[in-house]
N, C-alpha and C positions, 0 to 999 in steps of 0.2 A: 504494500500500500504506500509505503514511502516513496519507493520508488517516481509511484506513478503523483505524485502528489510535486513535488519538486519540477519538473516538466510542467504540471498543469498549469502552476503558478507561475513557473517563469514565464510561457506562454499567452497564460493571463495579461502579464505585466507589458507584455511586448504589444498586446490590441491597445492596452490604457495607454500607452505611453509612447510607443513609436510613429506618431506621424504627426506632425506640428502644424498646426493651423495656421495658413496665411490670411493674412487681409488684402485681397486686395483689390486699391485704389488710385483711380486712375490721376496720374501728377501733373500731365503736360498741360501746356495750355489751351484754354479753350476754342474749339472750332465750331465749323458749320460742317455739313455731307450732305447727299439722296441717300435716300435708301426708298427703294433699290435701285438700283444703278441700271438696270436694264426690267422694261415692264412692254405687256402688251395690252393693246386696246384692241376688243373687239367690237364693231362699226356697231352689230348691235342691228335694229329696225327704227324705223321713222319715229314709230309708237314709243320704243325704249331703246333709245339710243345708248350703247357700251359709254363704260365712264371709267377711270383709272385713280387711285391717290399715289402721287410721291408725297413723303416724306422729307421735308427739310429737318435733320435733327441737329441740336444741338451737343455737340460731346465734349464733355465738363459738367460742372459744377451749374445748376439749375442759377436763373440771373434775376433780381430784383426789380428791373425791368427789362420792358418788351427790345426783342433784338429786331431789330428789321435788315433785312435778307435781299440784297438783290440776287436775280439771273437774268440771263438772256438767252435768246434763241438762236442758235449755232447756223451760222448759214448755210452749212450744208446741210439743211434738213429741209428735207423736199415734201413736209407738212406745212400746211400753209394754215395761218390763223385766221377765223372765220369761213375758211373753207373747208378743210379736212376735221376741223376740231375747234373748241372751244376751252377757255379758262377761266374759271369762277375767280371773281377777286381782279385787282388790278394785273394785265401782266406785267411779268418782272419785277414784281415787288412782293414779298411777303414779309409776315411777321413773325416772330416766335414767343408769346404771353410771356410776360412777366411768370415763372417758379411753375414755367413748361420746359420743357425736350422736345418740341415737335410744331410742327406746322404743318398744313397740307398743302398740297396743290393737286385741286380736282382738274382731270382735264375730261371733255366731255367728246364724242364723236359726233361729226355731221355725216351721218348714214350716205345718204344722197349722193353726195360729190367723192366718197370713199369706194369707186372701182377698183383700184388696185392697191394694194400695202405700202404705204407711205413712211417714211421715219421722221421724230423728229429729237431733236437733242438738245438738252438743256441744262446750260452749264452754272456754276455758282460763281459769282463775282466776291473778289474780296473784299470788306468795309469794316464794319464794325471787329469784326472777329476775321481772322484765318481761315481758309475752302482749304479740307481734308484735300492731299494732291492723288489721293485715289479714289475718294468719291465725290468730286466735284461735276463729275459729269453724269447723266440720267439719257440714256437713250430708249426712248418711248417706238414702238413699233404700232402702226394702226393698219388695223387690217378687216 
């Protein structure tokens, strides 16, 4: 019985005690991103037109006040606005609330003039905060 008692407890001792908890928290400074970085819009029907969210988020530390966010639309996107598609909200500008992470951009399909799959891309400007240099780009496929 000793035997086996001696093993039990060391083995015991080794689940309590061998793996040390990290914390961990993110240090660098704060940016902006998409997510996700690549989406599809389907055109959808007249009746119920396809509709998409990116994400503008913020990564850091939640902000006291509201961040506001430009982008623009990359010229080589052969979606054209008002035609292929629409965006809720001013384009090229959003916001991020005060002791948020996130803001959307709904973009909406115009059924009708969507014959063939269109791309469009939309990139994050820097201002207030730093554009993630791998997520600063959102390329939207409408189809």
């Amino acid at each position: 019985m000793k035997r086996i008692q001696f093993p039990a407890i060391l083995i015991l001792l080794l689940f309590l005690f061998s793996c040390k908890k990290y914390r961990v928290e993110y240090d660098q400074p704060s940016q902006v991103e998409f997510k996700p970085i690549t989406a599809n819009l389907a055109k959808g029907t007249s009746a119920a037109p396809g509709s998409v969210t990116i994400l503008v988020q913020l990564v850091g530390p939640q902000r006291d006040a509201d961040v506001n966010v430009e982008y623009v639309v990359d010229p080589a996107s052969t979606a054209v606005s008002g035609t292929h598609y629409t965006i809720l909200g001013t384009i090229g500008k959003i916001t991020i609330p005060a002791h948020s992470s996130s803001a959307q951009i709904v973009l909406t399909a115009i059924p009708a003039n969507l014959d063939a799959a269109k791309k469009l891309i939309l990139t994050l400007k820097n201002g207030a905060l730093p554009v993630s240099s791998n997520y600063k780009t959102s390329t939207i496929t409408l189809q």
